[in-house]
HTML snippet that shows the backbone in 3Dmol.js (N, CA, C, O; Angstrom):
<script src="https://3Dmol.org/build/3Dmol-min.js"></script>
<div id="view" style="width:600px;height:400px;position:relative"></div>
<script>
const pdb = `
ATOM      1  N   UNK A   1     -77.603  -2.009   1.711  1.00  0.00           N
ATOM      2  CA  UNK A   1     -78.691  -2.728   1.095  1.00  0.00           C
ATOM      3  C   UNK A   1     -79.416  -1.778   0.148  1.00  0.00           C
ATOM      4  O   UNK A   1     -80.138  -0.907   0.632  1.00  0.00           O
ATOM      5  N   UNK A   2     -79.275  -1.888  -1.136  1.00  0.00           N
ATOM      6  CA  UNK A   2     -79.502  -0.941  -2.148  1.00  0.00           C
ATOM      7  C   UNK A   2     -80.751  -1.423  -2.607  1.00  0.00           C
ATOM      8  O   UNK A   2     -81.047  -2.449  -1.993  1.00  0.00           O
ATOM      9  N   UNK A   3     -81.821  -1.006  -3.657  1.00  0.00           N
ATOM     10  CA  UNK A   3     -82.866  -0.978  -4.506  1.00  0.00           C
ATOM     11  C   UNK A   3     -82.520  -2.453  -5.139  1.00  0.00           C
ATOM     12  O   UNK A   3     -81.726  -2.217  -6.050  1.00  0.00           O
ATOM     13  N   UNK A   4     -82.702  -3.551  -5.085  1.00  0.00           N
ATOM     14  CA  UNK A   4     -82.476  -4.403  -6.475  1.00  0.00           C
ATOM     15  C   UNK A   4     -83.919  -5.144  -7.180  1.00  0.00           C
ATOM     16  O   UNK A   4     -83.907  -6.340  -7.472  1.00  0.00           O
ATOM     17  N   UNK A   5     -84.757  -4.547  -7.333  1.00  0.00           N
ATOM     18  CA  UNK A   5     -86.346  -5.017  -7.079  1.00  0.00           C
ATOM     19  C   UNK A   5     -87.054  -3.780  -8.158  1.00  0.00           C
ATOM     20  O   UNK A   5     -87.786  -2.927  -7.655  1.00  0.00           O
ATOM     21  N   UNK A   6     -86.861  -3.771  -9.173  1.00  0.00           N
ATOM     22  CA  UNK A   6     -88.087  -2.727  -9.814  1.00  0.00           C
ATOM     23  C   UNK A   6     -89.604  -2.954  -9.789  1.00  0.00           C
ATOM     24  O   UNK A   6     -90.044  -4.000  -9.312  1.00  0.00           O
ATOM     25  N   UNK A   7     -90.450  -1.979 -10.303  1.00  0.00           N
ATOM     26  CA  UNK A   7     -91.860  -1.573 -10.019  1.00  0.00           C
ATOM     27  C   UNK A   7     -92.129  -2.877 -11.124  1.00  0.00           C
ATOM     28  O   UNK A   7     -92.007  -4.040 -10.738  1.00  0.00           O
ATOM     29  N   UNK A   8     -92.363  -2.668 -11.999  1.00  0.00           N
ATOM     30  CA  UNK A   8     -92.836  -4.320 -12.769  1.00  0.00           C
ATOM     31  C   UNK A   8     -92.687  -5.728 -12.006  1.00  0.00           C
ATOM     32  O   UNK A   8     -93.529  -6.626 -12.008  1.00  0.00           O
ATOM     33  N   UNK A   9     -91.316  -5.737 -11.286  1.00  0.00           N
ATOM     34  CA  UNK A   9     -90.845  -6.933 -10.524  1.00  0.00           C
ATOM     35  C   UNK A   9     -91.735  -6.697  -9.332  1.00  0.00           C
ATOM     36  O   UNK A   9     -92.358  -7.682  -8.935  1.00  0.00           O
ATOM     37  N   UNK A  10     -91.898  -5.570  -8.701  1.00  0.00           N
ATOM     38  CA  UNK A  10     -92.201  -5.737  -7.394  1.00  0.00           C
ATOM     39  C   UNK A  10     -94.240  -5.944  -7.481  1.00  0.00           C
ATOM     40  O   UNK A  10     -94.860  -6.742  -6.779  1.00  0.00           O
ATOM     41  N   UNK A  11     -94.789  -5.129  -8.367  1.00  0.00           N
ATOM     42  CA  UNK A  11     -96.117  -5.778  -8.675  1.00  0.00           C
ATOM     43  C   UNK A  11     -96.846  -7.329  -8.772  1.00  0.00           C
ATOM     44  O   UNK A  11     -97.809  -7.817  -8.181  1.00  0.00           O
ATOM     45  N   UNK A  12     -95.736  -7.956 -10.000  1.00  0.00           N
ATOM     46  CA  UNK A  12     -95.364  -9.411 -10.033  1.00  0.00           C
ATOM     47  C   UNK A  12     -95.049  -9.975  -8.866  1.00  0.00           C
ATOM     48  O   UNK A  12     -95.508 -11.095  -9.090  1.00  0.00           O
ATOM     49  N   UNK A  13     -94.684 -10.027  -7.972  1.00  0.00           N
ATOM     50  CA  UNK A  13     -93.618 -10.156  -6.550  1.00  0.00           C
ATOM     51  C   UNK A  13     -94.816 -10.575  -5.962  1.00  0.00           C
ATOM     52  O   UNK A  13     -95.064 -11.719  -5.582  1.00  0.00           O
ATOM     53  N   UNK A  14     -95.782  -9.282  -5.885  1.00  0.00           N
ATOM     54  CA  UNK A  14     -96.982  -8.986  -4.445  1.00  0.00           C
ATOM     55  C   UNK A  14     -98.049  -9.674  -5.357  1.00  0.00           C
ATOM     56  O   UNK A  14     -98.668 -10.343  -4.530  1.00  0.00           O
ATOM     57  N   UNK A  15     -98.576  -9.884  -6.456  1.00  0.00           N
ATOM     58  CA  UNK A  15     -99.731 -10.604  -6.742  1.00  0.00           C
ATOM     59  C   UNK A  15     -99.438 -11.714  -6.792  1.00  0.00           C
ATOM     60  O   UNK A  15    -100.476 -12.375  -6.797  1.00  0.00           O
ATOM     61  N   UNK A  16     -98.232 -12.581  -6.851  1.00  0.00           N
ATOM     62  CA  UNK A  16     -98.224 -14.072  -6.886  1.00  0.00           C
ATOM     63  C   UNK A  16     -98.289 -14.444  -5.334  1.00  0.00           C
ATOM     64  O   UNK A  16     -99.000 -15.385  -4.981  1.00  0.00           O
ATOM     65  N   UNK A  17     -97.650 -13.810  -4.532  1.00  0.00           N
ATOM     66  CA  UNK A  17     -96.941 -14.130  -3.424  1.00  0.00           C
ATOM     67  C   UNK A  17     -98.154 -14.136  -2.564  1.00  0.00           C
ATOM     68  O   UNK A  17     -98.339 -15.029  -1.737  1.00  0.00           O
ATOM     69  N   UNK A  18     -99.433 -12.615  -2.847  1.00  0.00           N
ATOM     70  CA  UNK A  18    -100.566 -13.056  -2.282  1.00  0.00           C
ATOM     71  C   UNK A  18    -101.430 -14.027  -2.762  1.00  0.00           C
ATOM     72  O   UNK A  18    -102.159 -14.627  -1.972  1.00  0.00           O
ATOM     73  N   UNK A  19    -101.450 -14.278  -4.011  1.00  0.00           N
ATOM     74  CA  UNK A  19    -102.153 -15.551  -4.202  1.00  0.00           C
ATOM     75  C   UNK A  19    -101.172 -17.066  -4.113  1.00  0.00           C
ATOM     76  O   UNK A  19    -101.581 -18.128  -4.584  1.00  0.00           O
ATOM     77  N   UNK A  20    -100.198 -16.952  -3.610  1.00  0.00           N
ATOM     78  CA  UNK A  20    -100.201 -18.252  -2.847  1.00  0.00           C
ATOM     79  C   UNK A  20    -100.268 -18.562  -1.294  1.00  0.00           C
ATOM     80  O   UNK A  20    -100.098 -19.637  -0.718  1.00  0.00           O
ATOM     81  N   UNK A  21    -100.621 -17.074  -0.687  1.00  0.00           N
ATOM     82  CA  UNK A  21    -100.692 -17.412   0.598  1.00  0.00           C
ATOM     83  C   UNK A  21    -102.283 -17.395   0.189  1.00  0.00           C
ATOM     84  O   UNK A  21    -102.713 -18.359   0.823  1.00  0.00           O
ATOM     85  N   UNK A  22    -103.124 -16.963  -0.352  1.00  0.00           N
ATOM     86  CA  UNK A  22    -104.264 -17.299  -0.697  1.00  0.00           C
ATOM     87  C   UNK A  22    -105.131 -18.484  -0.723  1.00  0.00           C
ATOM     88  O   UNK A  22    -106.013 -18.840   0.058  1.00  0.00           O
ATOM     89  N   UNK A  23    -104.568 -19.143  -2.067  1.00  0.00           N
ATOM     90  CA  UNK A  23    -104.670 -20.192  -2.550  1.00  0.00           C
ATOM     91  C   UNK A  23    -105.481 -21.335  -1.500  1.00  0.00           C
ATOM     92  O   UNK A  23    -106.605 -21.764  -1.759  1.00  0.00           O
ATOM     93  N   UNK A  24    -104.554 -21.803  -0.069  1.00  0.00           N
ATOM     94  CA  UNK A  24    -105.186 -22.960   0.174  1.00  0.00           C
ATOM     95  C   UNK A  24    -106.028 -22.593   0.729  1.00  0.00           C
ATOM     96  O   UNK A  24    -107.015 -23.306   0.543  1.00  0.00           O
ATOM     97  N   UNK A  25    -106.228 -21.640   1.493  1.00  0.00           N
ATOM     98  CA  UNK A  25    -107.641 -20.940   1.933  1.00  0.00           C
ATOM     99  C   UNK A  25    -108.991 -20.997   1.263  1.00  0.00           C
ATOM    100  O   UNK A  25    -110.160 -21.185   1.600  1.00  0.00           O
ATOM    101  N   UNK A  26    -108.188 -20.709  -0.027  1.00  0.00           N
ATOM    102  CA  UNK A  26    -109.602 -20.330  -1.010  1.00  0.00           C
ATOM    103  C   UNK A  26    -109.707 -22.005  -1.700  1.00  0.00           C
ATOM    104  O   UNK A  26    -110.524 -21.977  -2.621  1.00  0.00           O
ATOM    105  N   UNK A  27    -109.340 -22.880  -1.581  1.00  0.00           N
ATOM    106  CA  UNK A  27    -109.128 -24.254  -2.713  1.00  0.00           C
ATOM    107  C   UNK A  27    -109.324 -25.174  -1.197  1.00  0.00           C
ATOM    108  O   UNK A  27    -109.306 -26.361  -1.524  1.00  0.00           O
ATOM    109  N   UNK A  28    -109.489 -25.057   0.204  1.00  0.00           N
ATOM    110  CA  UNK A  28    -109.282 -26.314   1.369  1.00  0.00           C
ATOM    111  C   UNK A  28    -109.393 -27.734   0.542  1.00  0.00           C
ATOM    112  O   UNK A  28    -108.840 -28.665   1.128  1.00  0.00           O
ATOM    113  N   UNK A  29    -109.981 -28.050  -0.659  1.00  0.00           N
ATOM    114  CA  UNK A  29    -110.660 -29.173  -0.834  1.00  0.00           C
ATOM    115  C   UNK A  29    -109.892 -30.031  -1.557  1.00  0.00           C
ATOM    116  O   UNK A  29    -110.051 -31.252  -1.575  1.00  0.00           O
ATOM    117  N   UNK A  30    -108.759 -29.197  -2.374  1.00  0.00           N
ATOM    118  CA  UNK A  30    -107.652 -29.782  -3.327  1.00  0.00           C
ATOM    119  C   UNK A  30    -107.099 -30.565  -2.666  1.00  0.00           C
ATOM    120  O   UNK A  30    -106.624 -30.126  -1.619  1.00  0.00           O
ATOM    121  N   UNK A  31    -106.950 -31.783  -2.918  1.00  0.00           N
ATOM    122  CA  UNK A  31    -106.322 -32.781  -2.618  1.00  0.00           C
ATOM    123  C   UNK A  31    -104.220 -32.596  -2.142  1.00  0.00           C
ATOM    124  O   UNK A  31    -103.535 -33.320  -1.420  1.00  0.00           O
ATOM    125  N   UNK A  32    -103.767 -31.136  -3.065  1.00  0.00           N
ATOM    126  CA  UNK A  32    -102.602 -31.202  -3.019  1.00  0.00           C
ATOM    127  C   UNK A  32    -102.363 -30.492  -1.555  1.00  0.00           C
ATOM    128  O   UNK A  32    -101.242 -30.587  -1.056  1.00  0.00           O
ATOM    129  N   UNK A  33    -103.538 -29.689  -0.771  1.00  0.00           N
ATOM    130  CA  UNK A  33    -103.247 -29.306   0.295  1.00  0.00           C
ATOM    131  C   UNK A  33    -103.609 -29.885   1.340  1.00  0.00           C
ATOM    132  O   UNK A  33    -104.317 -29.191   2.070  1.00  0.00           O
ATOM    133  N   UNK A  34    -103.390 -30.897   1.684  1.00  0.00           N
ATOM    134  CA  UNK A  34    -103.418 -32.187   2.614  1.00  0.00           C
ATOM    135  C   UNK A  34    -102.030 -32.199   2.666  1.00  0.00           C
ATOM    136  O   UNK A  34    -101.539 -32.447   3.767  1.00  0.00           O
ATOM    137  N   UNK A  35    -101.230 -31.974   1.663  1.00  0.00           N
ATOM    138  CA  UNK A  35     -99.212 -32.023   2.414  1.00  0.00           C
ATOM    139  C   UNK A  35     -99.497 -31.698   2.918  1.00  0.00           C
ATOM    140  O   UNK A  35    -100.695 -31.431   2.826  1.00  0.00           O
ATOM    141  N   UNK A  36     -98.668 -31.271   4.211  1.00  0.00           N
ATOM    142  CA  UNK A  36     -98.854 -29.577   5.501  1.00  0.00           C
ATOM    143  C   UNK A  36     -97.415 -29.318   4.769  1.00  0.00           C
ATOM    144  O   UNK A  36     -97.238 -28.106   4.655  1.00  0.00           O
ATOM    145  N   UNK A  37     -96.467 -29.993   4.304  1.00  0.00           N
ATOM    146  CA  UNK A  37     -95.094 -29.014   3.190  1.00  0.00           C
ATOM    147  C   UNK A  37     -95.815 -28.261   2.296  1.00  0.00           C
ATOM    148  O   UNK A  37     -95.565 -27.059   2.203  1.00  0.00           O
ATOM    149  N   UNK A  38     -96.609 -28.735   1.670  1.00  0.00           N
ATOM    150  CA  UNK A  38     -96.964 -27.550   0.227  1.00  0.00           C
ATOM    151  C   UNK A  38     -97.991 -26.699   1.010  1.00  0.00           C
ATOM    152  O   UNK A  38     -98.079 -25.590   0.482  1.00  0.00           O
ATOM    153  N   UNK A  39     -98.710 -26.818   1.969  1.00  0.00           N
ATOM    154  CA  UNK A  39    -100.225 -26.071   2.395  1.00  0.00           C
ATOM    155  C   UNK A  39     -99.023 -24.800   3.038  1.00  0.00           C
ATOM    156  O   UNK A  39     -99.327 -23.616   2.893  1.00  0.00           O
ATOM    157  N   UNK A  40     -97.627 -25.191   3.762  1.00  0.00           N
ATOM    158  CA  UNK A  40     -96.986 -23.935   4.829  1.00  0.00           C
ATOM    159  C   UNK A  40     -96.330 -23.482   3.776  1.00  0.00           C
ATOM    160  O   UNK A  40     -96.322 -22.256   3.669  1.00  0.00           O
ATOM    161  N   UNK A  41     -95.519 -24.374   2.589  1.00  0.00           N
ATOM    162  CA  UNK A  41     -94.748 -23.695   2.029  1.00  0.00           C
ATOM    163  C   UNK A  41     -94.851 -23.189   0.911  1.00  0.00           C
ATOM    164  O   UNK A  41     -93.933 -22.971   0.121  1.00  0.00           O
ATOM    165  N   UNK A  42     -96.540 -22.862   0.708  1.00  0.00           N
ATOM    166  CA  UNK A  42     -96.670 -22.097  -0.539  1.00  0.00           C
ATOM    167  C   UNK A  42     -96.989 -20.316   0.790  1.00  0.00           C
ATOM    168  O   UNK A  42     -96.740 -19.147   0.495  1.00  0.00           O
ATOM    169  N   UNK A  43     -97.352 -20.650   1.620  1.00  0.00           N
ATOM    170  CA  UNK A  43     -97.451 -19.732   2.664  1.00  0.00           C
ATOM    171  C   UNK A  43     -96.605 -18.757   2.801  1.00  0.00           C
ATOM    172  O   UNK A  43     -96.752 -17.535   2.811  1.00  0.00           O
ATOM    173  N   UNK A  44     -95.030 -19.945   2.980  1.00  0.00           N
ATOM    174  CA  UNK A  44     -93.743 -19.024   2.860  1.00  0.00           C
ATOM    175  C   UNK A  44     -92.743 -18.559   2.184  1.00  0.00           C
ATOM    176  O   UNK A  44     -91.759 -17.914   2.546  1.00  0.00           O
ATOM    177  N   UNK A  45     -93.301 -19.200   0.482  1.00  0.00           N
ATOM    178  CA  UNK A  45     -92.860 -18.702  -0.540  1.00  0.00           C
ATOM    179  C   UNK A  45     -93.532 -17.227  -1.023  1.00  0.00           C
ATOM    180  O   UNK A  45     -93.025 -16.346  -1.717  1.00  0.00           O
ATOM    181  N   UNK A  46     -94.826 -17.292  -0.413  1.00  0.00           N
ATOM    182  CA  UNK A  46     -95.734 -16.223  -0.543  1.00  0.00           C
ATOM    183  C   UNK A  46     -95.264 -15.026  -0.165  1.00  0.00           C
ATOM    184  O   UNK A  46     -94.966 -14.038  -0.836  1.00  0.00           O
ATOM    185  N   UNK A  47     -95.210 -15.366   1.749  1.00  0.00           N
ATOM    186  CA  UNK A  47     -94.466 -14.045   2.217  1.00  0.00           C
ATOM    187  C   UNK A  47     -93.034 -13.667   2.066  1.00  0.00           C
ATOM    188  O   UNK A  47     -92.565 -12.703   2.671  1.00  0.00           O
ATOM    189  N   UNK A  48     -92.483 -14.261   1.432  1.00  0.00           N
ATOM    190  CA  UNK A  48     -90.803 -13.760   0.901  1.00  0.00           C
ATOM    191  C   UNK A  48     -90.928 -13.064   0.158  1.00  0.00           C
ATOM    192  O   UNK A  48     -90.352 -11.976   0.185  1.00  0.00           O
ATOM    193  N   UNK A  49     -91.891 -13.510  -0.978  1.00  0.00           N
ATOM    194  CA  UNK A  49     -92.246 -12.270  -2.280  1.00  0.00           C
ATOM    195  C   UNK A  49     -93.155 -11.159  -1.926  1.00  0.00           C
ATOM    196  O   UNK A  49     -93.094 -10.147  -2.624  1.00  0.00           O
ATOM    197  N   UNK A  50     -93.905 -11.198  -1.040  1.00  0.00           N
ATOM    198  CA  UNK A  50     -94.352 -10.146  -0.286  1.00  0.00           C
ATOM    199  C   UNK A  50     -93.498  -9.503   0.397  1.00  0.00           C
ATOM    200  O   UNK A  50     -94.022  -8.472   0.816  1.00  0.00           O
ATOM    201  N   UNK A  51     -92.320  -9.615   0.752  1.00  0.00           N
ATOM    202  CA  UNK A  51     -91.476  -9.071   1.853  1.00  0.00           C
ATOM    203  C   UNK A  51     -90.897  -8.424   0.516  1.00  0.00           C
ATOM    204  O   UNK A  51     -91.149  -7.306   0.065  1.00  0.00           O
ATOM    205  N   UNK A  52     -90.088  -9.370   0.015  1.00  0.00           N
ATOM    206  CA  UNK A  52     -89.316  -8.817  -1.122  1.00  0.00           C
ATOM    207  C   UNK A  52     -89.875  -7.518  -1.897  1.00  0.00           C
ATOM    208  O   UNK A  52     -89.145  -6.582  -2.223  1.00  0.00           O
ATOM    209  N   UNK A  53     -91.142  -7.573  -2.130  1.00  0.00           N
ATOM    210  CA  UNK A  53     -91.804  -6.691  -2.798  1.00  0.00           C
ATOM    211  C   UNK A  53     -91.359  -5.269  -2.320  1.00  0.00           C
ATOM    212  O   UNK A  53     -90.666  -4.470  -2.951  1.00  0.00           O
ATOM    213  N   UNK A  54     -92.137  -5.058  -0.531  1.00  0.00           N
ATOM    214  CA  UNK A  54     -92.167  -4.589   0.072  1.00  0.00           C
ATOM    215  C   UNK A  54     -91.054  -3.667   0.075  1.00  0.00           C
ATOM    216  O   UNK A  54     -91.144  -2.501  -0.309  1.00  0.00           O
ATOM    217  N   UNK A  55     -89.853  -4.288   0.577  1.00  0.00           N
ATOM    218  CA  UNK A  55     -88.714  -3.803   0.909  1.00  0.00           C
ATOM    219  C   UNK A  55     -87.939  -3.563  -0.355  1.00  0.00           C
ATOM    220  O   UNK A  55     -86.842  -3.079  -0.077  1.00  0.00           O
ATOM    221  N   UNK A  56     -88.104  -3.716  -1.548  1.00  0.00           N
ATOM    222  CA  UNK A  56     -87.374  -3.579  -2.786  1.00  0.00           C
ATOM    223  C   UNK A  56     -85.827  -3.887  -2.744  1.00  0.00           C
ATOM    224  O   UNK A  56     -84.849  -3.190  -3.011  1.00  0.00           O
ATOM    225  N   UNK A  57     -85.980  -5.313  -2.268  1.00  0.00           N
ATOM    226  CA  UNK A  57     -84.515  -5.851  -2.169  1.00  0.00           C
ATOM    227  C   UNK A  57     -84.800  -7.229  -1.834  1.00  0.00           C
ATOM    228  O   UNK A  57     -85.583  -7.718  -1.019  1.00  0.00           O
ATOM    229  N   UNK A  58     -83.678  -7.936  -2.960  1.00  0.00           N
ATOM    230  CA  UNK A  58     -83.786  -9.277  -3.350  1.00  0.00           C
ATOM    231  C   UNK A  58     -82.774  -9.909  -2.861  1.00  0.00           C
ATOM    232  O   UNK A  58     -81.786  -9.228  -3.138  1.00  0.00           O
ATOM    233  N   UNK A  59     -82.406 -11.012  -2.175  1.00  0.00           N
ATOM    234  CA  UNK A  59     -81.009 -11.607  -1.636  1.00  0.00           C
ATOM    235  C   UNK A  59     -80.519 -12.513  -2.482  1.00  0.00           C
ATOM    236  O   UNK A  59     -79.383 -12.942  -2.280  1.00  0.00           O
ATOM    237  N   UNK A  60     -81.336 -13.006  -3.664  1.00  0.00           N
ATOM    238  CA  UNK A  60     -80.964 -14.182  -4.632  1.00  0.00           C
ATOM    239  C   UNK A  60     -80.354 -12.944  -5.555  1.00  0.00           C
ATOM    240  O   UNK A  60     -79.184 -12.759  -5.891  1.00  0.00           O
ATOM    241  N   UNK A  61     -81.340 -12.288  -5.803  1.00  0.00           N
ATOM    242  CA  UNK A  61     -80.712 -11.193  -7.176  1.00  0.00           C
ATOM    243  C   UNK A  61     -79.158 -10.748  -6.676  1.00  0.00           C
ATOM    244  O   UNK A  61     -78.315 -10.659  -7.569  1.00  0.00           O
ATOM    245  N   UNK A  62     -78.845 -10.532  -5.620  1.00  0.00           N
ATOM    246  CA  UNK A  62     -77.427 -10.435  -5.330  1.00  0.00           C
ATOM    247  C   UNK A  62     -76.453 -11.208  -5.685  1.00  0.00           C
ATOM    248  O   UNK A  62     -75.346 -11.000  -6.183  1.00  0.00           O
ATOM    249  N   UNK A  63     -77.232 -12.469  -5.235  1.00  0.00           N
ATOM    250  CA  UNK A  63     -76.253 -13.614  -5.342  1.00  0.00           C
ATOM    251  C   UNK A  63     -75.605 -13.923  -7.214  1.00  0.00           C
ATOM    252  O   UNK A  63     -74.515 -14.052  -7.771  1.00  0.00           O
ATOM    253  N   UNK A  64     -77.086 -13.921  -7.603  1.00  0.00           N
ATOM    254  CA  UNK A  64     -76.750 -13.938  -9.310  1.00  0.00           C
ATOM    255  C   UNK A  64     -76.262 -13.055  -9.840  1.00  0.00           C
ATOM    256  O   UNK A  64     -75.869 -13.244 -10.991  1.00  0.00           O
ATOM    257  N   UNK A  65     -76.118 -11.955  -9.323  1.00  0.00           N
ATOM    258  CA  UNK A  65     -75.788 -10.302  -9.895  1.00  0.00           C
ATOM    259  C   UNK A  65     -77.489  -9.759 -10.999  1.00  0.00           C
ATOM    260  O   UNK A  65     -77.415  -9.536 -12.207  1.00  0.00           O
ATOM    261  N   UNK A  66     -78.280  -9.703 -10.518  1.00  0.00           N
ATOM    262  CA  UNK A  66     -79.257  -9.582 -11.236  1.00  0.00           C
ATOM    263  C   UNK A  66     -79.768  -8.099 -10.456  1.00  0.00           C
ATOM    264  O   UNK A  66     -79.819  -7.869  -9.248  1.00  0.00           O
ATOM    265  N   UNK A  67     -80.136  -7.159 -11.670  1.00  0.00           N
ATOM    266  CA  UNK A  67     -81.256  -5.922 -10.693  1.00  0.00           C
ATOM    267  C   UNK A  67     -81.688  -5.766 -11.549  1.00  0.00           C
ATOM    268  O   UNK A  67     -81.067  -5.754 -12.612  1.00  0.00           O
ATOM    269  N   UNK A  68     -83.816  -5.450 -11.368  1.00  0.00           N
ATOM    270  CA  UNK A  68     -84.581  -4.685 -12.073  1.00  0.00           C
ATOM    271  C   UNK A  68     -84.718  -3.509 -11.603  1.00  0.00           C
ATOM    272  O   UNK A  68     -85.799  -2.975 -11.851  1.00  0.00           O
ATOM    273  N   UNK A  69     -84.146  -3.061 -11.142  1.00  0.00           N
ATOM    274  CA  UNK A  69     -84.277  -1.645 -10.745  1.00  0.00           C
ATOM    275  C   UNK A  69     -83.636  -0.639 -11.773  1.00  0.00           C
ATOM    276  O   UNK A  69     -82.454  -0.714 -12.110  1.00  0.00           O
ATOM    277  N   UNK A  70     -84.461   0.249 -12.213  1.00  0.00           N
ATOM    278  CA  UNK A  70     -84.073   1.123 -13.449  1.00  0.00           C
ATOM    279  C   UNK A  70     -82.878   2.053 -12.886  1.00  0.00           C
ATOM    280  O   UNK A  70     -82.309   2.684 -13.776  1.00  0.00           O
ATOM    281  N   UNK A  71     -82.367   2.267 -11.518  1.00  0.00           N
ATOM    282  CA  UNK A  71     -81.259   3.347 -11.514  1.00  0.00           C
ATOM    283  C   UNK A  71     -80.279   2.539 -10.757  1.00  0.00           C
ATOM    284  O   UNK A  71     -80.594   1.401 -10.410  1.00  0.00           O
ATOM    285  N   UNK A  72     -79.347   2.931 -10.527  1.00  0.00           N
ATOM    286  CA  UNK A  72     -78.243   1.697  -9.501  1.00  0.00           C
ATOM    287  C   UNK A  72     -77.788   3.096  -8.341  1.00  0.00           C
ATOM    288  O   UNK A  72     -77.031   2.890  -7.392  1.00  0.00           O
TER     289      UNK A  72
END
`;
const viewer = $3Dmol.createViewer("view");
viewer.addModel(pdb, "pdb");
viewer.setStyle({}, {cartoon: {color: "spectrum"}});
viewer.zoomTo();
viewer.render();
</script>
């Protein structure tokens, strides 16, 4: 399990990923978080890109052949 996640990607990664586990916390009143699908699964789209960040390794980027990582 190699690097496939660069520092630009992985910044991007951790500020979206915390503001969508954010989000319904900070918004309870939005009408779109009454789903409980979009209220959990912006939750767990959140922490994948947080994980992803984290660990600097992507399982889709594999799949596509994709790396931001500046060295291989």
């Amino acid at each position: 399990m190699s690097a496939n996640v660069g520092t630009i990607d992985r910044v991007l990664r951790f500020i979206v990923g915390a503001i969508l586990i954010a989000l319904p916390f900070a918004m309870p009143g939005l009408e779109v978080w009454a789903n409980p699908v979009l209220h959990y699964g912006a939750f767990a789209v959140g922490a994948v890109m947080i994980l992803t960040a984290l660990v600097r390794f992507c399982p889709a980027y594999v799949l596509i052949g994709a790396n931001t990582c500046g060295a291989k």
